[in-house]
N, C-alpha and C positions, 0 to 999 in steps of 0.2 A: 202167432197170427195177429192180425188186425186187433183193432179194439171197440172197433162198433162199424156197424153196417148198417146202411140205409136201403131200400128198396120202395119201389114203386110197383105196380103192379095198375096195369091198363088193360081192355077188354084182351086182346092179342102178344101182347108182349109186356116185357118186364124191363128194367132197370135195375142194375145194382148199382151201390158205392162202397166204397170200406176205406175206411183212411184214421189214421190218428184221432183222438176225439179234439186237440187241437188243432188239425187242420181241415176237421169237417165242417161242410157248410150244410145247415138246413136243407133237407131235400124240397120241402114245398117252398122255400124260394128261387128252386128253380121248375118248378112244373111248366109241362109247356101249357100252351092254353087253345082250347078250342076258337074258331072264327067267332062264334057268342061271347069268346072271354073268358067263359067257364075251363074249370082247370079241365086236362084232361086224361089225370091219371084219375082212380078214386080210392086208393088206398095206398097209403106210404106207413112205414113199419120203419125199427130204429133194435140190432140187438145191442145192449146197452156191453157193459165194463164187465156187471156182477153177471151176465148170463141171463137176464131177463129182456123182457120186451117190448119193446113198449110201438103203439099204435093209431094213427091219426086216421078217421076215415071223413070223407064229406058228410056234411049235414044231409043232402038230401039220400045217401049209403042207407041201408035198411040195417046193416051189421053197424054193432058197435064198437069202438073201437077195442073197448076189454075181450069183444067175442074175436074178432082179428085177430087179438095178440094170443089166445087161450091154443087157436087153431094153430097158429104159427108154430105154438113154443111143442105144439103137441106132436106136429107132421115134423120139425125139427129143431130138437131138443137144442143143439147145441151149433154155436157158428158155424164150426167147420163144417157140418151135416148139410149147413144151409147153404153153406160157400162152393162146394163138392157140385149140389143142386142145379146152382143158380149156373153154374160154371157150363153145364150142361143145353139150359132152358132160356138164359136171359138173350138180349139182343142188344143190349148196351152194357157193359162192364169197366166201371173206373174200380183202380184196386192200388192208386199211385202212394207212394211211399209204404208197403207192406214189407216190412225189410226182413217178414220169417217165411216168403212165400220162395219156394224153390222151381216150381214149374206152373205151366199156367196153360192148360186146353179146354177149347172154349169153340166148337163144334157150329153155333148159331149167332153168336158175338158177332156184328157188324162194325162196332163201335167199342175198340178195347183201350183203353188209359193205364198203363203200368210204370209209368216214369217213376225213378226211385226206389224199386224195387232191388237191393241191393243183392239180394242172395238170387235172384231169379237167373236160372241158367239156359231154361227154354221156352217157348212160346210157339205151341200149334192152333191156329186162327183160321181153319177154311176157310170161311165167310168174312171174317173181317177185311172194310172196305179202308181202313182210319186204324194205324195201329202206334202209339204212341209208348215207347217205350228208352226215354232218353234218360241217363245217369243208370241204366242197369250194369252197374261193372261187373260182373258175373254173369251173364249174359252168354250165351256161346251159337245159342240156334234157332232163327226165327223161322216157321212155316207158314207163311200167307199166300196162298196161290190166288186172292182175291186182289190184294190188298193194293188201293188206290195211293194211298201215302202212308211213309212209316219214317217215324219219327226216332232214331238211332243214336242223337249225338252223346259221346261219352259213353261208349257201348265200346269200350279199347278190344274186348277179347270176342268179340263177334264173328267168327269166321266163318260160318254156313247159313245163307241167306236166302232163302226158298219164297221172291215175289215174282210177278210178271215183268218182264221190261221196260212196261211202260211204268212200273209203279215210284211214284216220284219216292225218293229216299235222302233225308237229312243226315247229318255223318257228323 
């Protein structure tokens, strides 16, 4: 699996990321920001290489960051528990370059990123509006019955493609 995952978590929805620890970017350089400015997630998390946790919360958070990561590591001990989870719950999922991930559903996902995903064979997305999943060479069957754009190219052994008509598709 991956080697570190980043999460966001905002009053209603959630964020993941999972990528390489060399090609992950800081998740609070990408927060979005409220019209005040202020961030508007209030708690981003990080599982590290060794299986630990580690935990950023805002200043003005009541929780501390150690008490975030304790709760985290407690409700799920291990990535994959938390990957399984989030797979389930999040509404934004990048997972690009996870080259041990073989299938991928993701039931509330609007927003799913998996380019690179080399061993990936399938991908069911109700919801997903945004489905990005270009260089998966093992790839075989996408289900988006939402999905506004999907992002395919270098996807050679693709052959059952379940979006609407109208949904723009890159090849």
């Amino acid at each position: 699996m991956c080697r570190l995952a980043s999460f966001l978590f905002q009053p209603r929805t959630m964020e993941v990321r999972v990528a390489d620890l060399n090609s992950h970017e800081r998740t609070h350089d990408i927060l979005g920001l409220r019209d005040d400015g202020s961030p508007s997630a209030w708690r981003e998390g990080h599982y590290l290489p060794d299986g630990t946790v580690s935990c950023a919360v805002l200043d003005q958070d009541p929780v501390m960051a150690e008490q975030a990561a304790s709760v985290i590591t407690a409700r799920w001990p291990t990535f994959e528990r938390f990957f399984a989870w989030a797979c389930l719950t999040a509404t934004e999922i990048d997972a690009h370059g996870c080259t041990s991930l073989t299938s991928i559903e993701v039931p509330v996902a609007t927003w799913l990123y998996a380019s690179g995903c080399t061993a990936l064979t399938s991908i069911e997305a109700p919801a997903a509006q945004a489905l990005y999943a270009s260089g998966c060479t093992a790839l075989t069957s996408i289900e988006a019955p939402a999905a506004q754009t999907l992002d395919v190219r270098g996807c050679a052994g693709l052959t059952d493609i379940r979006v609407p008509p109208t949904c723009r598709i890159s090849r």
